[in-house]
C-alpha positions in Angstrom: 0.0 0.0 0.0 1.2 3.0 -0.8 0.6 6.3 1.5 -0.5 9.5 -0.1 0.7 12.6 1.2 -2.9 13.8 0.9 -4.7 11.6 2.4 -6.5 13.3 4.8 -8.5 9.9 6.6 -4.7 8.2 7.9 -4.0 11.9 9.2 -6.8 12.9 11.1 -6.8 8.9 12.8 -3.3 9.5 13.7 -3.8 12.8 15.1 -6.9 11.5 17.1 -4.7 8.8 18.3 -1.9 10.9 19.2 -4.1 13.2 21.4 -5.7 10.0 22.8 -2.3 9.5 24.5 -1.7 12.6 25.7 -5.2 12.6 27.2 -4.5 9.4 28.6 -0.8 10.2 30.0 -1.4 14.3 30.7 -0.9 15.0 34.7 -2.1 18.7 33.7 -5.9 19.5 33.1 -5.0 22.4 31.1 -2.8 20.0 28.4 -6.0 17.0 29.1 -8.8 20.1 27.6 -6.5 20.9 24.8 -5.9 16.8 24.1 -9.6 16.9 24.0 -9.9 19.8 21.2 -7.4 18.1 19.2 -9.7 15.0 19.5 -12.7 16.9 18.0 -10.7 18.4 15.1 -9.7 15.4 14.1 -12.8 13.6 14.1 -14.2 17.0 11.9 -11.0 16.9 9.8 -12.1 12.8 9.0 -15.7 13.3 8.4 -14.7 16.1 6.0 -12.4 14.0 3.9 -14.8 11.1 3.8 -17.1 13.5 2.1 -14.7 15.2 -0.2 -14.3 14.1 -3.5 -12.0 15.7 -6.2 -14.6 17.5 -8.7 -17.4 17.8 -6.6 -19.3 21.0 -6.6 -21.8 22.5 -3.4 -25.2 21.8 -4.1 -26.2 25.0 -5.0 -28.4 25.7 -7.9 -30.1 23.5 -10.8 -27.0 21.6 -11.7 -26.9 18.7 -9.3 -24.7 16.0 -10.9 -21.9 16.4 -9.4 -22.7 17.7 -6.5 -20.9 17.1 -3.3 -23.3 15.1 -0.3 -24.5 17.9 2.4 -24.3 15.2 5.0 -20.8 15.3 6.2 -21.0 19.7 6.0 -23.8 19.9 8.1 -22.7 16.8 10.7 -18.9 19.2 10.7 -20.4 22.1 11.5 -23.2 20.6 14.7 -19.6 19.4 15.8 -17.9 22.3 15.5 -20.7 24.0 18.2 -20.8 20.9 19.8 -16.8 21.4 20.1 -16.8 25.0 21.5 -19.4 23.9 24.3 -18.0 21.3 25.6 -14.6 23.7 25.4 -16.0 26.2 27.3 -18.1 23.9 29.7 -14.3 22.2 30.1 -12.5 25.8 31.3 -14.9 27.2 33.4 -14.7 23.7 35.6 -11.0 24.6 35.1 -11.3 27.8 37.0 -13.4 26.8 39.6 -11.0 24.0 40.1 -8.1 26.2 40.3 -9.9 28.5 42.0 -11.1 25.6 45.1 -7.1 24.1 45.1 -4.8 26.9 43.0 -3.6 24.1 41.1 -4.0 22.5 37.7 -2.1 18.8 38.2 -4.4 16.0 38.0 -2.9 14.7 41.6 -2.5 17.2 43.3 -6.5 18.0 43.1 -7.0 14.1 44.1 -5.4 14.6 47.3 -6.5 18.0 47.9 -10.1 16.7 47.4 -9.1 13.4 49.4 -8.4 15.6 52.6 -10.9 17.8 54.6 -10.3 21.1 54.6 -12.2 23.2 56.9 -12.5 22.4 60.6 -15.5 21.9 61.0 -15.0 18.9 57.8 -12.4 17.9 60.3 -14.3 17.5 63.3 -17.3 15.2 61.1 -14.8 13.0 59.6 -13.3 12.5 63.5 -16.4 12.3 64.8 -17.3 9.3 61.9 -14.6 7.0 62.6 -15.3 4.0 63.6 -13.6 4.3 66.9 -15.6 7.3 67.8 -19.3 5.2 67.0 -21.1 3.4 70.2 -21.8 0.1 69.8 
């Protein structure tokens, strides 16, 4: 088999697999939202080139024949919205994360969130042990 330069399908499937493993492997939430991103565009960038074809005009007017399928446009651009609201959706939980623990490592929000933090959290998780329960 012989790989084309252009060939926009083998591309956008090893982009999508290449931001798979950094969403997989990222520690940092900012670098997991923008693995994310990169996953949409490439799943837009394949869905356009399975409905390009070399010659094919937008089905616009009386001449039909070789007119390119409508489909794949209008299923690009629902993702397109659907890829700037989950985007934004994704940083405002960012900055209420950082805002709660002023950090944006994976871990470090684990154990943060792990811990209580006020004293009163403090007192109900002694009071809950199971040393501290009658019985």
């Amino acid at each position: 088999m012989i790989l084309n330069i252009f060939n926009v399908e083998f591309y956008s499937i090893l982009l999508f697999f290449i931001s798979f493993y950094g969403l997989i492997t990222s520690k940092n939430i900012i670098k997991s939202i923008v693995s994310i991103l990169i996953m949409e565009t490439s799943v837009i960038m394949f869905i356009l080139s399975i409905g390009f074809e070399n010659g094919m005009k937008p089905p616009i007017g009386k001449n039909l024949e070789f007119a390119s399928d409508p489909l794949p446009q209008a299923l690009v651009i629902t993702a397109i919205i659907i890829g700037i609201t989950v985007a934004a959706v994704n940083f405002t939980m960012l900055i209420s994360l950082y805002r709660q623990y002023k950090t944006t490592d994976w871990d470090t929000v684990e154990k943060k969130n792990a811990e209580p933090e006020t004293p009163a959290a403090k007192t109900m998780a002694k009071k809950n042990t199971p040393d501290s329960i009658p019985g």
